[in-house]
mmCIF file of the N, C-alpha and C atoms, coordinates in Angstrom:
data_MODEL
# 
_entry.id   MODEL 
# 
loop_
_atom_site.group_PDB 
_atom_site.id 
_atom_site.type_symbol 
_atom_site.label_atom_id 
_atom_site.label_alt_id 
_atom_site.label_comp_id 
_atom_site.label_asym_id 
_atom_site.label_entity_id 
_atom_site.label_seq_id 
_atom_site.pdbx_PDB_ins_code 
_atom_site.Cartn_x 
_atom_site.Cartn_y 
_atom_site.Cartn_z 
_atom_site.occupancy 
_atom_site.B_iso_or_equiv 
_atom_site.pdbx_formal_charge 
_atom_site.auth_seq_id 
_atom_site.auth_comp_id 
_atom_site.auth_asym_id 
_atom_site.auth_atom_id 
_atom_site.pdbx_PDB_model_num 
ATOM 1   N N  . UNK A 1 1  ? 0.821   -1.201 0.000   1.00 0.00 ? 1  UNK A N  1 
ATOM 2   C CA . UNK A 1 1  ? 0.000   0.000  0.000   1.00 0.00 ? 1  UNK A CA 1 
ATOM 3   C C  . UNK A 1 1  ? 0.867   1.268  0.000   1.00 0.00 ? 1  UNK A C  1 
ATOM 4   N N  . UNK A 1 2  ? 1.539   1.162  0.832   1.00 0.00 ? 2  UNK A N  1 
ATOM 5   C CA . UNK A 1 2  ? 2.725   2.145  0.761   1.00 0.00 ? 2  UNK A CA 1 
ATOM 6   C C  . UNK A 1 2  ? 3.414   2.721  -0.534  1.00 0.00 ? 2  UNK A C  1 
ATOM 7   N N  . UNK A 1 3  ? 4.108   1.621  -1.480  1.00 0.00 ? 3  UNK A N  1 
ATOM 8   C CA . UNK A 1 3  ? 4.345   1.962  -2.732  1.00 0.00 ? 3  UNK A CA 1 
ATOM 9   C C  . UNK A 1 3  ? 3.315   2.285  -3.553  1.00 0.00 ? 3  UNK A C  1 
ATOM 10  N N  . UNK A 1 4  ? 2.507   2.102  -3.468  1.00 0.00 ? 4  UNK A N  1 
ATOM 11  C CA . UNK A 1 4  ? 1.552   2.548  -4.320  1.00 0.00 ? 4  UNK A CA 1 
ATOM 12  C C  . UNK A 1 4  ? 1.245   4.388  -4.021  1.00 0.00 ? 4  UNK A C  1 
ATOM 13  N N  . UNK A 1 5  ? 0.996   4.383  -3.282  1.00 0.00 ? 5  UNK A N  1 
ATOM 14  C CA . UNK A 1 5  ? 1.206   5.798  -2.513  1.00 0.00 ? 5  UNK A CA 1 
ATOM 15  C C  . UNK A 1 5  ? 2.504   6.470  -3.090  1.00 0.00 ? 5  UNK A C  1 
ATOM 16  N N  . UNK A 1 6  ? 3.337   5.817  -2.447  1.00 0.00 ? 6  UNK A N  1 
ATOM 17  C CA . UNK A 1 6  ? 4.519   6.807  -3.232  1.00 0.00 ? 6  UNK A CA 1 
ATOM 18  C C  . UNK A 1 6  ? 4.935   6.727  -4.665  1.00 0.00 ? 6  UNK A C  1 
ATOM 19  N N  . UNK A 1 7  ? 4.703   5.871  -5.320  1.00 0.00 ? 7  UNK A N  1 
ATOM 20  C CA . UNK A 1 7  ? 4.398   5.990  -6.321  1.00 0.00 ? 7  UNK A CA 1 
ATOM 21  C C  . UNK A 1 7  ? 3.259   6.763  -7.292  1.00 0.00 ? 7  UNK A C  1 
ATOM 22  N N  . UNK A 1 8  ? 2.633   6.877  -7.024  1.00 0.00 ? 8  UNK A N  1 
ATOM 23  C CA . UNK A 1 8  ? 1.226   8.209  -7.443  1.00 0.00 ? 8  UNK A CA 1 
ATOM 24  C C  . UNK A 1 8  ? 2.016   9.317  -6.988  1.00 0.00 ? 8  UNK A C  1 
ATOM 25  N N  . UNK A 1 9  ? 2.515   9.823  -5.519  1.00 0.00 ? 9  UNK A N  1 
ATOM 26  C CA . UNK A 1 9  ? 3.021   10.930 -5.449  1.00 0.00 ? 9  UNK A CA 1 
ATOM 27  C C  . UNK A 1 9  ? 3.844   11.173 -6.473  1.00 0.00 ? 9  UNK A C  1 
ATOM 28  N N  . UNK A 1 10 ? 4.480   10.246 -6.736  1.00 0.00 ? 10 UNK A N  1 
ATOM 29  C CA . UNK A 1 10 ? 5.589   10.502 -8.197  1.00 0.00 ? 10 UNK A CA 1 
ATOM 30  C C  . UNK A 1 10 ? 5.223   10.476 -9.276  1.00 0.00 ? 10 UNK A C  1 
ATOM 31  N N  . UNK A 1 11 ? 4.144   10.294 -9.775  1.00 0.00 ? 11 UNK A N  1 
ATOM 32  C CA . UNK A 1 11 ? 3.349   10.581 -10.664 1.00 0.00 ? 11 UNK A CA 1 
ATOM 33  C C  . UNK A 1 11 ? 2.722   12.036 -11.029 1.00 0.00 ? 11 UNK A C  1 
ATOM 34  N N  . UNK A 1 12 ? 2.105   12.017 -9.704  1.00 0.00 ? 12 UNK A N  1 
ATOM 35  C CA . UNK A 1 12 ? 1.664   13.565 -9.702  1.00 0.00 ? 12 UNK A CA 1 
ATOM 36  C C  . UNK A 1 12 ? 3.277   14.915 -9.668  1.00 0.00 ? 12 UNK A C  1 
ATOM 37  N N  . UNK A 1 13 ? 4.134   14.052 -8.901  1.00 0.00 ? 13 UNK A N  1 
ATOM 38  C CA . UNK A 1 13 ? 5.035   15.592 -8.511  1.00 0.00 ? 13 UNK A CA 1 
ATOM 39  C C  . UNK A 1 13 ? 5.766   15.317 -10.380 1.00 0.00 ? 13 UNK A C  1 
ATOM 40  N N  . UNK A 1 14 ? 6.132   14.460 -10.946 1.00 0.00 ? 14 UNK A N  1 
ATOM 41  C CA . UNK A 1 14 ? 6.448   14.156 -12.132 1.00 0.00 ? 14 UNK A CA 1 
ATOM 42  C C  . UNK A 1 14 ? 5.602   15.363 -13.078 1.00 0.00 ? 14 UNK A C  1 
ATOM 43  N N  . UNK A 1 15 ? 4.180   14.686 -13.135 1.00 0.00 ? 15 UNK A N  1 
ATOM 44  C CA . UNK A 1 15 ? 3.291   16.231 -13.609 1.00 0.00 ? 15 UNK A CA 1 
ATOM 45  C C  . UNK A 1 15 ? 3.344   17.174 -13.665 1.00 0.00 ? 15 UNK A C  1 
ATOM 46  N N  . UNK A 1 16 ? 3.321   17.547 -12.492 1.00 0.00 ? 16 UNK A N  1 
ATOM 47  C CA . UNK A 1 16 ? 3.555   18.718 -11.727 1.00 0.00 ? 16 UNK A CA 1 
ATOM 48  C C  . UNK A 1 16 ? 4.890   19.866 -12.632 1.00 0.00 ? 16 UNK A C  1 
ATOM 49  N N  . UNK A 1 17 ? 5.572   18.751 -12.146 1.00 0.00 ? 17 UNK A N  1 
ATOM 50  C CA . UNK A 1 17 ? 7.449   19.718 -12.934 1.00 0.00 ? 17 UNK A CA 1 
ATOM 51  C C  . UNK A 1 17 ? 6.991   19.983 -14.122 1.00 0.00 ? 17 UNK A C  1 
ATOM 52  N N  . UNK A 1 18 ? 6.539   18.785 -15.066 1.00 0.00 ? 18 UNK A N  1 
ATOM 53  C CA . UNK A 1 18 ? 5.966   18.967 -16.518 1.00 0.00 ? 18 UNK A CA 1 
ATOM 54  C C  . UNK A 1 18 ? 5.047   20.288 -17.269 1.00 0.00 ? 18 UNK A C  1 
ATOM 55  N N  . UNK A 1 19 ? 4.397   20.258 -16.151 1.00 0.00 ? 19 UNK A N  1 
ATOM 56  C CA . UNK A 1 19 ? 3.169   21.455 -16.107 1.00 0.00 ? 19 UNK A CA 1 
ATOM 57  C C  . UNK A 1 19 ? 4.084   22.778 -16.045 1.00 0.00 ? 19 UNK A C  1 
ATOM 58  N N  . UNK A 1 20 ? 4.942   23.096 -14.847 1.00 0.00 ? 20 UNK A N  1 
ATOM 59  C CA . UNK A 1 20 ? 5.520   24.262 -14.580 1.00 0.00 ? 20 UNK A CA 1 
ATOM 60  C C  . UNK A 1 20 ? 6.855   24.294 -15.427 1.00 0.00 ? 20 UNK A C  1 
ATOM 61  N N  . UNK A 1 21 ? 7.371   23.435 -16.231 1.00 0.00 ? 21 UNK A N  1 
ATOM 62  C CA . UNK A 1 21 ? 8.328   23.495 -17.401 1.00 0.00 ? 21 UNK A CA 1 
ATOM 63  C C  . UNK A 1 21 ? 7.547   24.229 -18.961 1.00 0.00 ? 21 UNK A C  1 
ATOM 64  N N  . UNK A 1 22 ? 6.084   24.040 -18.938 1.00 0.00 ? 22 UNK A N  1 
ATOM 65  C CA . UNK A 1 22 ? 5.600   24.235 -20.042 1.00 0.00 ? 22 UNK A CA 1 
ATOM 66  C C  . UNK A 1 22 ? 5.396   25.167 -19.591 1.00 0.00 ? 22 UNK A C  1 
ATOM 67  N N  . UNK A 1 23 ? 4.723   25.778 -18.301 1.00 0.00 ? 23 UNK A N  1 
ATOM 68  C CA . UNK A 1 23 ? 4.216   27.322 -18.656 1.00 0.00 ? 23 UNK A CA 1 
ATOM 69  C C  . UNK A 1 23 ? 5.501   28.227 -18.179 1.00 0.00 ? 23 UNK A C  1 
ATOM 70  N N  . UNK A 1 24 ? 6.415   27.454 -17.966 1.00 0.00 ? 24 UNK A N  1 
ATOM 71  C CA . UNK A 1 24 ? 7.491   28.672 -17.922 1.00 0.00 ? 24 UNK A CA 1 
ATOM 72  C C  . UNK A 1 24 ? 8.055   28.957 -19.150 1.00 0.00 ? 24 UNK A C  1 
ATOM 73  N N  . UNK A 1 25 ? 8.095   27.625 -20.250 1.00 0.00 ? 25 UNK A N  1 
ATOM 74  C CA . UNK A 1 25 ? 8.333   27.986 -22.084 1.00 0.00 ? 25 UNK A CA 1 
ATOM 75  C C  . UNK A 1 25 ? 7.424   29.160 -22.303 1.00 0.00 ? 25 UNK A C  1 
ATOM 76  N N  . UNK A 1 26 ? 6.109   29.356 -22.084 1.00 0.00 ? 26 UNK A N  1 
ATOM 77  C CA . UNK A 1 26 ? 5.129   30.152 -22.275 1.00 0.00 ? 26 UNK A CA 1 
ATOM 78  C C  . UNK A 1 26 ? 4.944   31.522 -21.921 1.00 0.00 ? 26 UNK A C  1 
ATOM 79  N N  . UNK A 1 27 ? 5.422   31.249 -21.030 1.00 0.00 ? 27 UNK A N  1 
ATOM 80  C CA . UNK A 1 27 ? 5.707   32.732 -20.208 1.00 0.00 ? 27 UNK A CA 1 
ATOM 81  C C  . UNK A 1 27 ? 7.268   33.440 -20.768 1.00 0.00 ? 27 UNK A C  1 
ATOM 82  N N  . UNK A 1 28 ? 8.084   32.713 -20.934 1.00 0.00 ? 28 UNK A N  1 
ATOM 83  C CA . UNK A 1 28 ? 9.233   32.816 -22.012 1.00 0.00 ? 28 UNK A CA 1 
ATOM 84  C C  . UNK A 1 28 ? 8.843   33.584 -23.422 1.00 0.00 ? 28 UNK A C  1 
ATOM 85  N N  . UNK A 1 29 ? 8.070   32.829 -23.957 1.00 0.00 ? 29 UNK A N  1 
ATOM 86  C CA . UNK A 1 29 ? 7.908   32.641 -25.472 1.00 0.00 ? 29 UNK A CA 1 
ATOM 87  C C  . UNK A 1 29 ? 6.837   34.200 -25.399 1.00 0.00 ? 29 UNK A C  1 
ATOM 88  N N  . UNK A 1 30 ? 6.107   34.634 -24.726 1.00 0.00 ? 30 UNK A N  1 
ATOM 89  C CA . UNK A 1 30 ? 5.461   35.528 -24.640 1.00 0.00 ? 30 UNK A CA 1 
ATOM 90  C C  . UNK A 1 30 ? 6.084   36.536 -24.018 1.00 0.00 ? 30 UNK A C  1 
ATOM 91  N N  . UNK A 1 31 ? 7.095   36.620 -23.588 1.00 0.00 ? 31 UNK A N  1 
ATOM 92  C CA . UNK A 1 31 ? 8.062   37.634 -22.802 1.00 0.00 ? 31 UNK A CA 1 
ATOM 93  C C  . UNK A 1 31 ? 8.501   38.345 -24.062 1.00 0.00 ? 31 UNK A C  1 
ATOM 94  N N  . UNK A 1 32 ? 9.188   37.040 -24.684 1.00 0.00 ? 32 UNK A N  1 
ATOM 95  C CA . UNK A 1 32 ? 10.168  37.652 -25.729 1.00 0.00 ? 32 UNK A CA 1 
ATOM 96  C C  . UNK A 1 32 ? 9.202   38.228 -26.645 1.00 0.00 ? 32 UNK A C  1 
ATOM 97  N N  . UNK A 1 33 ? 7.841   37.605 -27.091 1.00 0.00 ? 33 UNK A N  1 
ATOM 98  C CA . UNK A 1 33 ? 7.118   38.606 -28.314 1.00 0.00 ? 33 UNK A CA 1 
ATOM 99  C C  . UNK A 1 33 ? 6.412   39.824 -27.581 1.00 0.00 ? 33 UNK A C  1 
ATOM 100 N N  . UNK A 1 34 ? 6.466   39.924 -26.193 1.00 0.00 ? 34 UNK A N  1 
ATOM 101 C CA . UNK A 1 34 ? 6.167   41.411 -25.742 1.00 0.00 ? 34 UNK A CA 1 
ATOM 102 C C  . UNK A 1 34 ? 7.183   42.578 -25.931 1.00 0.00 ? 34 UNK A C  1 
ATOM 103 N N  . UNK A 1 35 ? 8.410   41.804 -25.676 1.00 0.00 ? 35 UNK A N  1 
ATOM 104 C CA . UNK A 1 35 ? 10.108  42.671 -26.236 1.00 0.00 ? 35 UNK A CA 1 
ATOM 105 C C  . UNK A 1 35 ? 9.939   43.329 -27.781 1.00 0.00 ? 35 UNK A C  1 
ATOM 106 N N  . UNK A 1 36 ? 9.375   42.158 -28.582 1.00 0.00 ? 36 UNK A N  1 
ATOM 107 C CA . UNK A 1 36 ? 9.616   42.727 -30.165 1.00 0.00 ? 36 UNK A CA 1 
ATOM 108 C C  . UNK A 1 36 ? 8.737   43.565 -30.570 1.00 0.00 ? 36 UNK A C  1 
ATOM 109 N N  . UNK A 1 37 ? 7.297   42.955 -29.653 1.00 0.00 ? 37 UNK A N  1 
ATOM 110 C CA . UNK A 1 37 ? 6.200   44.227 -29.843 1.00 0.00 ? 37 UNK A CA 1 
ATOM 111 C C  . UNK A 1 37 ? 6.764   45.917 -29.352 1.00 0.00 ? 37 UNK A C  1 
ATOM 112 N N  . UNK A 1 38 ? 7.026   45.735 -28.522 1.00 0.00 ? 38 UNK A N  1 
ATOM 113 C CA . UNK A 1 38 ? 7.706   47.259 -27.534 1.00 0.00 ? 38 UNK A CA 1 
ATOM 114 C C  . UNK A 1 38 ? 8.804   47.662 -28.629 1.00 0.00 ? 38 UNK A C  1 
ATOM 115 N N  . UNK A 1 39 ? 9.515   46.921 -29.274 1.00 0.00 ? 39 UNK A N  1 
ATOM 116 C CA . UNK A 1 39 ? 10.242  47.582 -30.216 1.00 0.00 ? 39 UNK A CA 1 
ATOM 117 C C  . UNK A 1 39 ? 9.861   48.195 -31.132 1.00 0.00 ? 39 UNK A C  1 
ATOM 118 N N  . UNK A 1 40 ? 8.862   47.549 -32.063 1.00 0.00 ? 40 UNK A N  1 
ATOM 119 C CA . UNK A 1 40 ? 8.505   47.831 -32.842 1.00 0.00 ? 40 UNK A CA 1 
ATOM 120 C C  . UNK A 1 40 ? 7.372   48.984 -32.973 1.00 0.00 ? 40 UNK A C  1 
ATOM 121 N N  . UNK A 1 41 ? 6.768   48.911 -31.340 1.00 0.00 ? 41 UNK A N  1 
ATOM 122 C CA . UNK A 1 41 ? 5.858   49.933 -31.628 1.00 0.00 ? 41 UNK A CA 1 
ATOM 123 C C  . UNK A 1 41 ? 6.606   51.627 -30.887 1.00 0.00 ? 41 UNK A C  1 
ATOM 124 N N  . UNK A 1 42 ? 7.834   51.516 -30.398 1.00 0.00 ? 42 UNK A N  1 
ATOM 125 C CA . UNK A 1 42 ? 8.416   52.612 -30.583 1.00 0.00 ? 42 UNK A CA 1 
ATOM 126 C C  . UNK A 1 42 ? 9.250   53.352 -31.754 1.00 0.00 ? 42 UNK A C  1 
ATOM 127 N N  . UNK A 1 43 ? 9.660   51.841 -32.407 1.00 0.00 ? 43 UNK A N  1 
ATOM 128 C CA . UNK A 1 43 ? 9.719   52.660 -33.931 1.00 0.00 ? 43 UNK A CA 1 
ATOM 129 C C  . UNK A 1 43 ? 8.589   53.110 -34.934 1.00 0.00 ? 43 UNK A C  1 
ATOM 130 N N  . UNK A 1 44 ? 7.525   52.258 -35.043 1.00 0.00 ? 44 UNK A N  1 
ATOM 131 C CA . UNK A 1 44 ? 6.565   53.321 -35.134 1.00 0.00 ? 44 UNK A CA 1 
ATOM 132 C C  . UNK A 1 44 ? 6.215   54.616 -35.096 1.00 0.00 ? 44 UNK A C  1 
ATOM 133 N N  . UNK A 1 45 ? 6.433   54.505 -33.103 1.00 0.00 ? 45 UNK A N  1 
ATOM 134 C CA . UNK A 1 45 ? 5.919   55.868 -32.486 1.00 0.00 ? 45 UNK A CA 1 
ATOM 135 C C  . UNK A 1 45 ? 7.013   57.131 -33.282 1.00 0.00 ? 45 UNK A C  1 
ATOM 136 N N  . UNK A 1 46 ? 8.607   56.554 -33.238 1.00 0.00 ? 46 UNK A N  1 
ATOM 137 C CA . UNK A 1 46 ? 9.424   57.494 -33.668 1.00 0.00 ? 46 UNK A CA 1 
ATOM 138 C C  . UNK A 1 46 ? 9.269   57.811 -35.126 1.00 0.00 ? 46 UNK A C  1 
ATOM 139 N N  . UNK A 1 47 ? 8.505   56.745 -35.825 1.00 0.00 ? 47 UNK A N  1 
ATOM 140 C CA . UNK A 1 47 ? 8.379   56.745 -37.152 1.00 0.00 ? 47 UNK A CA 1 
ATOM 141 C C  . UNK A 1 47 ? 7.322   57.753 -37.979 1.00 0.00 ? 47 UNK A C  1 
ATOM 142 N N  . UNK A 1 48 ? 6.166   58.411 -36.800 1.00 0.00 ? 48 UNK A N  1 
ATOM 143 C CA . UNK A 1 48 ? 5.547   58.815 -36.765 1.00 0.00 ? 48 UNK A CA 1 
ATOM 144 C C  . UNK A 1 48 ? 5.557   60.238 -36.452 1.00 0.00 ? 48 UNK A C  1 
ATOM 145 N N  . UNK A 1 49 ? 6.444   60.358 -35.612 1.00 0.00 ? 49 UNK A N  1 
ATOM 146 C CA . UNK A 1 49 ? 7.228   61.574 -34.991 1.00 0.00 ? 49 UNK A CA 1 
ATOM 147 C C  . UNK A 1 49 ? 8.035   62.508 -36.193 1.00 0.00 ? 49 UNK A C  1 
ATOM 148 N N  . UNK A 1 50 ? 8.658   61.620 -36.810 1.00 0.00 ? 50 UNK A N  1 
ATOM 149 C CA . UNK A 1 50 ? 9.643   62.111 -38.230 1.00 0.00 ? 50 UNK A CA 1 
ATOM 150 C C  . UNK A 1 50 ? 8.540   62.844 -39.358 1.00 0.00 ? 50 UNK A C  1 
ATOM 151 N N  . UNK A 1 51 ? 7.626   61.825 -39.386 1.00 0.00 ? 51 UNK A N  1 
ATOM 152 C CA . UNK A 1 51 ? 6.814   62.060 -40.163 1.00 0.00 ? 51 UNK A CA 1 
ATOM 153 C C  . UNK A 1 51 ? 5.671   63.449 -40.280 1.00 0.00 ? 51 UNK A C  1 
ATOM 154 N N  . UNK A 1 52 ? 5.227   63.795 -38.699 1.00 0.00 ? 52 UNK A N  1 
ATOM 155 C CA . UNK A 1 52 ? 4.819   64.759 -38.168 1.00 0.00 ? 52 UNK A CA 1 
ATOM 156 C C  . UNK A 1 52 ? 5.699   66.067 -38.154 1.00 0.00 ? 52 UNK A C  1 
ATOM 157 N N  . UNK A 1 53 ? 6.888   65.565 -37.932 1.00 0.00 ? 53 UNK A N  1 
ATOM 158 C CA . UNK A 1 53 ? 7.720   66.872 -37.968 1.00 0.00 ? 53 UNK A CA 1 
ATOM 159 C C  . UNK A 1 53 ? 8.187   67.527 -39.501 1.00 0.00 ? 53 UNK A C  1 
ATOM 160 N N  . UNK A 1 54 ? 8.322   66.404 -40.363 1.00 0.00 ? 54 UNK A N  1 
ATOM 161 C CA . UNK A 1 54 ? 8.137   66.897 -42.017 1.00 0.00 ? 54 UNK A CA 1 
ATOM 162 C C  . UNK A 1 54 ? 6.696   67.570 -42.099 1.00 0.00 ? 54 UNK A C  1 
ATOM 163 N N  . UNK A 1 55 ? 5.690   67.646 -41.989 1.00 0.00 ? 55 UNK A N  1 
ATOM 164 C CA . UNK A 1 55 ? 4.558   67.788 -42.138 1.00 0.00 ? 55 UNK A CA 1 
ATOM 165 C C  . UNK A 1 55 ? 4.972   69.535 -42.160 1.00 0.00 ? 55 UNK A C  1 
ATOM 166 N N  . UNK A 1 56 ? 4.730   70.240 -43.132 1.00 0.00 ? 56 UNK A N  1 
ATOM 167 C CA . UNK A 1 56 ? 4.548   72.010 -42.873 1.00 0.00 ? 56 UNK A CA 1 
ATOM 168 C C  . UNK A 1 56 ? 3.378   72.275 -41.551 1.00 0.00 ? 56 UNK A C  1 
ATOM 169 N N  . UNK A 1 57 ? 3.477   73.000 -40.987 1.00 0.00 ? 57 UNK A N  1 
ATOM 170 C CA . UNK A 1 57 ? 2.553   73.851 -40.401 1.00 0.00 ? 57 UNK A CA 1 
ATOM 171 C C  . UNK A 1 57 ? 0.984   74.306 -41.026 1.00 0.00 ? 57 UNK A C  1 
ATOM 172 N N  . UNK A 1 58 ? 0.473   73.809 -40.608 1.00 0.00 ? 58 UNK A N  1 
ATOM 173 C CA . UNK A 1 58 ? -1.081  75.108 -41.645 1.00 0.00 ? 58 UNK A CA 1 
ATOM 174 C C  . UNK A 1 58 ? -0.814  76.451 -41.338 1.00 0.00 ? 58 UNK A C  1 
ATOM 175 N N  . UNK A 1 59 ? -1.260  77.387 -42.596 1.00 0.00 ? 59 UNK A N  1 
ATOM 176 C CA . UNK A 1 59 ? -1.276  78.860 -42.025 1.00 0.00 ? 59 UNK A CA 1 
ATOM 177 C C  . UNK A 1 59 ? -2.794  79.110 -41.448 1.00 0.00 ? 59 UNK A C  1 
ATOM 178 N N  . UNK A 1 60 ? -2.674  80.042 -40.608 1.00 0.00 ? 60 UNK A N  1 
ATOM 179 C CA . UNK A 1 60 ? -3.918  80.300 -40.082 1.00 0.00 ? 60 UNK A CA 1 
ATOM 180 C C  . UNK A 1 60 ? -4.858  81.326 -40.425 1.00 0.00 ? 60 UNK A C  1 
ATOM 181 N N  . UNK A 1 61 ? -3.762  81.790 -41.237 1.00 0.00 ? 61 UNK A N  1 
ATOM 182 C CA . UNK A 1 61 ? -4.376  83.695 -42.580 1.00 0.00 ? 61 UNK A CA 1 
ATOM 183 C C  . UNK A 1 61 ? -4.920  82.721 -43.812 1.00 0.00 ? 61 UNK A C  1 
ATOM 184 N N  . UNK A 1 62 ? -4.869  81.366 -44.494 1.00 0.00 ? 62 UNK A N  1 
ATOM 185 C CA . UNK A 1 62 ? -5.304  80.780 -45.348 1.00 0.00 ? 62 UNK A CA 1 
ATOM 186 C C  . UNK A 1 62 ? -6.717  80.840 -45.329 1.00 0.00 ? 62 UNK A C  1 
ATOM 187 N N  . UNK A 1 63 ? -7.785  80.876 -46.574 1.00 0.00 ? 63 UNK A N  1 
ATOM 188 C CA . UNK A 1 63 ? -8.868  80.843 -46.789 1.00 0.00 ? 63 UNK A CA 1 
ATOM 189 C C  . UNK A 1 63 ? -8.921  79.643 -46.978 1.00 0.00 ? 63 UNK A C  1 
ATOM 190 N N  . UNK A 1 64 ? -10.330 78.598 -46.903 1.00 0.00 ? 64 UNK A N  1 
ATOM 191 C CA . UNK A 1 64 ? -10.493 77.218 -47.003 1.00 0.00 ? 64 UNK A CA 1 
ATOM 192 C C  . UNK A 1 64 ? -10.440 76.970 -48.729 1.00 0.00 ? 64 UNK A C  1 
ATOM 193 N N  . UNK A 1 65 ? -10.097 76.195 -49.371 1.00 0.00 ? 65 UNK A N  1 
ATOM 194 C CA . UNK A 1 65 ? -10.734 76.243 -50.561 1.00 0.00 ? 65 UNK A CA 1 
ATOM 195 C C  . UNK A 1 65 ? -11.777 76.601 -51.401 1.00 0.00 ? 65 UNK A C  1 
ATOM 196 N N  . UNK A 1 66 ? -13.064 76.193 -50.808 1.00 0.00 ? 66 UNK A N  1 
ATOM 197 C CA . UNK A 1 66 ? -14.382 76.832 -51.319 1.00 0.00 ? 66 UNK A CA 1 
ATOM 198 C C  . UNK A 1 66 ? -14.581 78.109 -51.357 1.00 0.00 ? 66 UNK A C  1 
ATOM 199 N N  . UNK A 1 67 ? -13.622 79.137 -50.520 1.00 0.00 ? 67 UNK A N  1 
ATOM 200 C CA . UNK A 1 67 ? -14.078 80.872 -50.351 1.00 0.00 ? 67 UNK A CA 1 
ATOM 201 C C  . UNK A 1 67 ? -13.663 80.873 -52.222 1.00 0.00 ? 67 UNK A C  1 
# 
């Protein structure tokens, strides 16, 4: 009876490691595509910035087209 017992415990703690090996890949694997996201969306942001700053000014003495 005994081995049987400790044996299931080793079954389950076996699991167990299995379980917390996969969601630590996961938590990994989603770390790193939160890194590339954050990269990418500050080049964006800077990409956007460049882009805004080429942009002329409006004048504010301009008539709309239709006058």
């Amino acid at each position: 009876m005994e081995d049987k017992r400790l044996t299931d415990l080793e079954l389950k703690f076996m699991e167990q490691d299995q379980a917390i090996a996969e969601l630590s890949d996961i938590v990994n694997r989603q770390w790193q595509e939160i890194e590339q996201l954050k990269r990418k969306l500050s080049h964006t942001h800077e990409r956007i910035i460049s882009l805004e700053d080429a942009v002329p000014a409006p004048s504010t003495n301009e008539k709309p087209p239709h006058y």
